[in-house]
N, C-alpha and C positions, 0 to 999 in steps of 0.2 A: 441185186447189184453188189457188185465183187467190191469189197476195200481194199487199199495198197497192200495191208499185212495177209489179204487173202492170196492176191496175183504173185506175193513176193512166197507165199508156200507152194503155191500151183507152180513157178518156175524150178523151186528149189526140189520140188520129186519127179521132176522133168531132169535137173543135174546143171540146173543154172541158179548160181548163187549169186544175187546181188539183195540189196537193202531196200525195204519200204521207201525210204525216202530217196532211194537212185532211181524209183521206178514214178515219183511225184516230179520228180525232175521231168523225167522222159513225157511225163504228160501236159507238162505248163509246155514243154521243147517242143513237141512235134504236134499235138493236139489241136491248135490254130490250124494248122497246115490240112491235116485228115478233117478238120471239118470245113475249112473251104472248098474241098473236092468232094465232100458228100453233097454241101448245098450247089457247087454246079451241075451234078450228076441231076438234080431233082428237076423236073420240068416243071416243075407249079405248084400249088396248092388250090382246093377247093374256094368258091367264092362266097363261102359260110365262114367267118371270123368270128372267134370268140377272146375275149380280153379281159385280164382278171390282175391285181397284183396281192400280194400276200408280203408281208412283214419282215425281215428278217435281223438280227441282234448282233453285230460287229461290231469286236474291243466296248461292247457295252454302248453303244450307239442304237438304235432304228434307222433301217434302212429299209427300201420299198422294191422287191421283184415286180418287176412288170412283164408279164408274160402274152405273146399271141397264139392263136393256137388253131389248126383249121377245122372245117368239120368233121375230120377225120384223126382229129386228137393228133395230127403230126405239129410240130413247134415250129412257128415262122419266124418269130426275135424273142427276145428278152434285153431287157434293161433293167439293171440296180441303179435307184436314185433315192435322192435324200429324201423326197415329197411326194406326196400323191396328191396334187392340185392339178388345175386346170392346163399348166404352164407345162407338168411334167406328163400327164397327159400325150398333149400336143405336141411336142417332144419324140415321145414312142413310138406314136402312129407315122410322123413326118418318116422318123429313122427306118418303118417296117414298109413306107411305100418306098421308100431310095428302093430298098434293098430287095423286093420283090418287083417291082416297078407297073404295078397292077391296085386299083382298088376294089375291097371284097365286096360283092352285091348286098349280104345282109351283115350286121354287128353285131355281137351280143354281149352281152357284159350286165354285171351286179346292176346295183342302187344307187352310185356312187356320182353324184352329181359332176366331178370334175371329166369322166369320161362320156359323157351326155355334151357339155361344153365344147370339148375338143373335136365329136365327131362334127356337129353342126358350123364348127369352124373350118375344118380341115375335108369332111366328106359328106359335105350338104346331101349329095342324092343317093347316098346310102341309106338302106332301111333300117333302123333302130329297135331293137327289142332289150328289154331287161325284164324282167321278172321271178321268183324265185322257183330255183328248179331248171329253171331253162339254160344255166351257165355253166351246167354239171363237168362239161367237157373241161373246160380249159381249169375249175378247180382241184380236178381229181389231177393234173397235168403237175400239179405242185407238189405229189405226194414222190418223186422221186427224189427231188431236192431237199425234201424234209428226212428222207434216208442219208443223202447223202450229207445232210447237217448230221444229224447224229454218228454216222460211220468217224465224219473229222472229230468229234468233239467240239462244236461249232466252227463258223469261220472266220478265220482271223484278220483277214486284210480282203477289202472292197474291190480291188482291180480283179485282184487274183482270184477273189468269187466269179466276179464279171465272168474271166475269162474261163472259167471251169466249167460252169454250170454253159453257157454258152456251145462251147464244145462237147459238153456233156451231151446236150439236147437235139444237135446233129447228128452223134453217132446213132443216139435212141432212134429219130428219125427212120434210119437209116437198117434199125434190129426191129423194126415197128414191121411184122407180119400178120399181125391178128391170128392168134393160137387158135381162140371159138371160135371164129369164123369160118376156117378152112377146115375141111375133114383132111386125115392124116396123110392122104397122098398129097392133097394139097400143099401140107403144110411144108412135107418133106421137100417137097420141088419148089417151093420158093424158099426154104431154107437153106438150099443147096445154092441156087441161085445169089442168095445176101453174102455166103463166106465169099464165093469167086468174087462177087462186086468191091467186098471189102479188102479181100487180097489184091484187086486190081488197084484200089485205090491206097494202101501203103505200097504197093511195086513202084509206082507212079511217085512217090519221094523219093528224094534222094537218103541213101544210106549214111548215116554218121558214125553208129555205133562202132 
């Protein structure tokens, strides 16, 4: 994962010289935008959900990532909240069915009794699993954000996490070809495939710069 100071060398022996922080701009500016066109590009996600949240440390606060994730390790939402109770829970799940408009056949998730709570209120005939080992997916799904905490020097403000890591998780989505998976024709031809998709969907904004 590239940080600003890496993308602001990669332009600059290309013969475009702008600043780390002209190029943070362009990403709070246009980033909403490229990741609303990646998530309507996507037809679905699998009916395996996995749900996890992990911690995170703003201006010396605790705050809670709440992440979903499908069986296939692509990212359905995320939510930073103050708590991880029952209340915020319910909360994430309500936000992650608006916005796919589908609910998943199985759940998986930790130990964590407030996610137990929320599924039986919000998705009675959903199947429920937790156990250890079995939520592998959506924890390892955390380990990009913990890059990207250290590349900032942590994060400073809650909204502007929201909406980064958010955007962030679309674009991945979106770069998400499975390397192992495919043997190298494979890989090649849907690699080729993901830049056109991606150039079609920055064509598809309007130009500012």
């Amino acid at each position: 994962m590239l940080s600003y100071r890496d993308v602001q060398e990669i332009l600059l022996e290309r013969g475009i010289e702008v600043t780390y922080e002209t190029i943070r701009a362009w990403v709070y500016r246009w980033g909403s935008t490229y990741a609303s066109r990646i998530r309507k590009r996507r037809s679905g996600f699998n009916d395996k959900w996995h749900i996890d949240e992990v911690y995170l440390k703003i201006n010396g606060k605790f705050y809670y990532l709440w992440r979903l994730v499908d069986g296939d390790g692509l990212e359905i939402d995320i939510l930073l909240q103050k708590r991880r109770n029952a209340k915020a829970a319910k909360r994430f799940l309500l936000r992650a069915l608006k916005r796919t408009g589908i609910a998943p056949r199985v759940l998986v998730a930790d130990k964590l009794k407030s996610t137990r709570s929320a599924r039986r209120a919000i998705l009675p005939n959903t199947e429920f699993r937790a156990h250890k080992g079995l939520n592998n997916v959506c924890e390892n799904s955390h380990q990009p954000t913990r890059n990207k905490e250290r590349q900032m020097r942590k994060f400073k403000d809650p909204c502007l996490t929201q909406k980064l890591l958010e955007n962030m998780g679309q674009v991945m989505n979106l770069m998400k070809i499975g390397r192992f998976k495919n043997t190298a024709k494979e890989f090649k031809s849907k690699f080729i495939e993901l830049i056109q998709a991606w150039y079609s969907i920055v064509d598809a904004c309007p130009n500012y710069i």
